[in-house]
C-alpha positions in Angstrom: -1.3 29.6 -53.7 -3.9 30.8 -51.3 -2.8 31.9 -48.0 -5.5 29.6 -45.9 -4.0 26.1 -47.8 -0.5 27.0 -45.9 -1.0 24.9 -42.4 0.8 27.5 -40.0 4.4 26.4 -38.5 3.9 24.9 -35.1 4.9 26.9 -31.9 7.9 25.7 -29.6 5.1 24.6 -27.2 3.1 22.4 -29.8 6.5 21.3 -31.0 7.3 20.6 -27.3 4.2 18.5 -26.7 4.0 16.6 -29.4 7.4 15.4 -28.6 6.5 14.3 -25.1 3.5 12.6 -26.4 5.1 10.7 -28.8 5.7 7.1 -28.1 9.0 6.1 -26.5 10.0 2.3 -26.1 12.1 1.4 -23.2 11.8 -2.4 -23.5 10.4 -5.3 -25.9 9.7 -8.4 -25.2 11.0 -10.7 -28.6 10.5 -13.7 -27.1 7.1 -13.4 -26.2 6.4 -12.6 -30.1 8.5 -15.8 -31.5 7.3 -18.1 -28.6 3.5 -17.2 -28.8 0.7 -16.7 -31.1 -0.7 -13.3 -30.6 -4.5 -13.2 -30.2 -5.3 -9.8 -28.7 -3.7 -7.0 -27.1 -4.5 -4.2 -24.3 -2.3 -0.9 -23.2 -2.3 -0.8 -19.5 -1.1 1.5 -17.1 1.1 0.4 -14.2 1.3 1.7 -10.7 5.2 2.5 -10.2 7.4 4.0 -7.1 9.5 7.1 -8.4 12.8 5.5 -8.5 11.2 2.6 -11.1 10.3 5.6 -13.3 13.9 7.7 -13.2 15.3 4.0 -14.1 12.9 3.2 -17.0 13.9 7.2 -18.0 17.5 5.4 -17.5 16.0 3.0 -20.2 17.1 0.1 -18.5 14.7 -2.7 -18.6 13.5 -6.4 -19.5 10.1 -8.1 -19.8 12.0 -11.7 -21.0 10.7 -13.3 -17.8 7.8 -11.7 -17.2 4.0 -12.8 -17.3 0.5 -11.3 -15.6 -1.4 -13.2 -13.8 -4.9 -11.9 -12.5 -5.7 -12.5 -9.1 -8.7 -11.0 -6.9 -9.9 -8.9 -10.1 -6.5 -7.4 -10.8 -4.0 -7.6 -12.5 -0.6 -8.1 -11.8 2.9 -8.2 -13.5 5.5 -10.5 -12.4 8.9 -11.0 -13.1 9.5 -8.0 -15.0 13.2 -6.5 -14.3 13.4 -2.7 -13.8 16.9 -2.7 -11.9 18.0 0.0 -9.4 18.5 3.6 -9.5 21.9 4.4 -8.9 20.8 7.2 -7.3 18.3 6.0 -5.1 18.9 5.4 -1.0 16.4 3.3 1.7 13.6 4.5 -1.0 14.6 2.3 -3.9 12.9 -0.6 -5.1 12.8 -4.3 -5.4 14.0 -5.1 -9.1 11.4 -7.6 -9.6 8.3 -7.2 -7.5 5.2 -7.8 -8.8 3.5 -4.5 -10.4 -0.6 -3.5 -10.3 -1.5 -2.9 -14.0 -4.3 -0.6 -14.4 -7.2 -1.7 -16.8 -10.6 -1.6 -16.7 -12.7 -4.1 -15.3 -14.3 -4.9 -18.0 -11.0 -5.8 -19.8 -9.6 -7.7 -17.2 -13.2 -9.8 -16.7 -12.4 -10.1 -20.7 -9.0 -11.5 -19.8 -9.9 -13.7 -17.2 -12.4 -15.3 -19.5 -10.2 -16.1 -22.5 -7.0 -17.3 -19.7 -9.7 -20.1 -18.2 -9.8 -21.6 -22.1 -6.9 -24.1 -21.9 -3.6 -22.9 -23.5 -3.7 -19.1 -23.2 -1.8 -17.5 -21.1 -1.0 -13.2 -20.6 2.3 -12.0 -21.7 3.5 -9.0 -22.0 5.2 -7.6 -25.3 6.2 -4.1 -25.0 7.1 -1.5 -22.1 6.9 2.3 -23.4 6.5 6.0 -22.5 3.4 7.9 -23.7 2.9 11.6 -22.5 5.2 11.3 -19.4 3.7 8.2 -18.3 4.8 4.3 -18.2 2.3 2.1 -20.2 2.8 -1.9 -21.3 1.3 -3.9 -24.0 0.1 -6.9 -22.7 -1.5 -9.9 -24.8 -3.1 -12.4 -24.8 -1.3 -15.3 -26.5 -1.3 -18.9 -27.4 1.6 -21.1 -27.1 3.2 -21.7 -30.6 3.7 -25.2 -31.8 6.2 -23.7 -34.5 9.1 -23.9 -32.4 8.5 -27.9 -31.9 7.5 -28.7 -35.4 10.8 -27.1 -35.9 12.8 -29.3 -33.9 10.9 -32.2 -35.3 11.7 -31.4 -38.9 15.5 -30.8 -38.0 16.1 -34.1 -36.9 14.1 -36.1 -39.4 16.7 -34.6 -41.9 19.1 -35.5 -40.0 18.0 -39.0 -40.2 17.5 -39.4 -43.3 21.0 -38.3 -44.3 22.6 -41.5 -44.5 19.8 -43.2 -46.5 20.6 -40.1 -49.1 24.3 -40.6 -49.1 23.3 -44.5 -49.8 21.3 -43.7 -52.3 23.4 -41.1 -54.1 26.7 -43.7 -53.8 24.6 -46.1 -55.6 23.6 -44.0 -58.7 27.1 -42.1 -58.8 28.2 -45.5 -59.4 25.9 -47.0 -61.9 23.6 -49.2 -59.5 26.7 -51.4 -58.5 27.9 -51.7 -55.3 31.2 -50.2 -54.5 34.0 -53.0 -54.9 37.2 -52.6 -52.9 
């Protein structure tokens, strides 16, 4: 075999790097996938205080809750829970404050656009670490109809048991009606 079709054996530094650039998830947000139709999504940035990044490092998160809104040309995420560092003092922060996400204009006119059609709505669906640095999927997603056609089929089988059982007495017993 040729000496130039063997790919060299990566440094510790490339090793290193790729590791840190590799994508780590701290939080997802399940419900969001099971409660919504996904339509589109956007990686965003978001503008943290120090002690919200050595608790996502922590790995303690949750995005159940939480939704963006866009207000004044940004956007914002509220109600996502990044709890307290144990280690913080006076400098820690508010577990659920509202959070700047960092897009482009242009996505976030985008956004703004689709959220004025009736029945879409920004959730977010995953919180992760790329290259040393917090980034969130957000999407934008229309309310599924699944989890009410659902319910809906449930309980017509439920009422239509005893019309079954009614029907099954009378063939188990020849058409007749049962005689005491």
């Amino acid at each position: 075999m040729p000496k130039e079709w063997k790919k060299p054996k990566p440094t510790e530094g490339q090793r290193a790097k790729a590791a840190s650039d590799a994508k780590k998830t701290i939080a997802r947000n399940k419900k969001a996938r099971h409660d919504y139709t996904i339509e589109d999504t956007w990686e965003a940035g978001l503008a943290l205080m120090g002690t919200e990044v050595k608790a996502l490092r922590m790995g303690r998160a949750s995005l159940v809750d939480a939704w963006v809104e866009i207000n004044g040309g940004e956007a914002w995420l509220y109600g996502a829970n990044i709890p307290l560092y144990s280690q913080g003092s006076w400098t820690n922060h508010a577990p659920t404050r509202k959070r700047k996400l960092l897009l482009h204009r242009a996505e976030i006119s985008r956004m703004q656009d689709r959220v004025a059609a009736k029945g879409y709505t920004i959730v977010p669906l995953e919180l992760y670490f790329i290259g040393g640095r917090v980034k969130v999927e957000v999407a934008l997603a229309k309310a599924s109809r699944s989890g009410i056609s659902a319910r809906r089929c449930a309980r017509s089988r439920i009422s239509a048991r005893p019309s079954e059982r009614c029907v099954a007495m009378s063939s188990k017993h020849g058409g007749n009606e049962r005689r005491r």
